[in-house]
N, C-alpha and C positions, 0 to 999 in steps of 0.2 A: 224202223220206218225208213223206207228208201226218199231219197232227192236226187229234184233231176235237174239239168242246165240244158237251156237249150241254146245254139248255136244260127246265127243267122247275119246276113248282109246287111249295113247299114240298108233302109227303106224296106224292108222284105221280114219284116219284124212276124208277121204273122203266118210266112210260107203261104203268102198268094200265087207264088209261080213254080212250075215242075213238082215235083212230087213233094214234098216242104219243107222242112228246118229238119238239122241233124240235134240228136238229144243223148245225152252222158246221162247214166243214174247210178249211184252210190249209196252204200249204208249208213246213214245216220248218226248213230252208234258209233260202229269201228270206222267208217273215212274207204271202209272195202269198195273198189270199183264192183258195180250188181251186172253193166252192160251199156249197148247204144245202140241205138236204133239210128243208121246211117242210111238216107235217100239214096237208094240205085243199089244196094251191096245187098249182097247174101244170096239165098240158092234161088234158084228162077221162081219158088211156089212164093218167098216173101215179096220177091218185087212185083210178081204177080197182085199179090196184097196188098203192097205199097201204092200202088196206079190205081185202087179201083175206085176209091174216094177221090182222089183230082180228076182221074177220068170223067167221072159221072157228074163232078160240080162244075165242067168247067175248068178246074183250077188249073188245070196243066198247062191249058195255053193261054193264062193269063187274065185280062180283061175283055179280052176280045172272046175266049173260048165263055167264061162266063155268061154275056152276052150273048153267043150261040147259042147254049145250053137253054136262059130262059125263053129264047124268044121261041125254039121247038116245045118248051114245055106248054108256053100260053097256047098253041095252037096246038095241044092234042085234046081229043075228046074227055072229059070225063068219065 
């Protein structure tokens, strides 16, 4: 059974801003490093992957993009 640690700035506990918190996972078990999933790193198709949930919530640009995001969603049609 793998575990993970995630990695963050004091105040930014939850990766509200840029693409979010970096994260370690290991084997349980034997202590084996399993991998990490590091914000901005790897080949274009994962960063690609990486942006497309902060893209789409907002979270990329913070409070203010959140903000953005709802206030286009209240004003689209059903």
């Amino acid at each position: 059974m793998p575990y993970g640690v995630g990695f963050f700035a004091p105040g930014n506990d939850h990766g509200d801003f840029g693409l979010g918190n970096a994260w370690m996972y290991w084997d349980a078990a034997t202590g084996k490093p399993l991998g990490a999933s590091i914000p901005g790193r790897g080949t274009a198709g994962d960063i690609f992957m990486q942006v497309q949930f902060p893209l789409h919530s907002g979270r990329i640009l913070g409070l203010s993009g959140k903000i953005l995001i709802s206030a286009r969603a209240s004003r689209s049609p059903c």
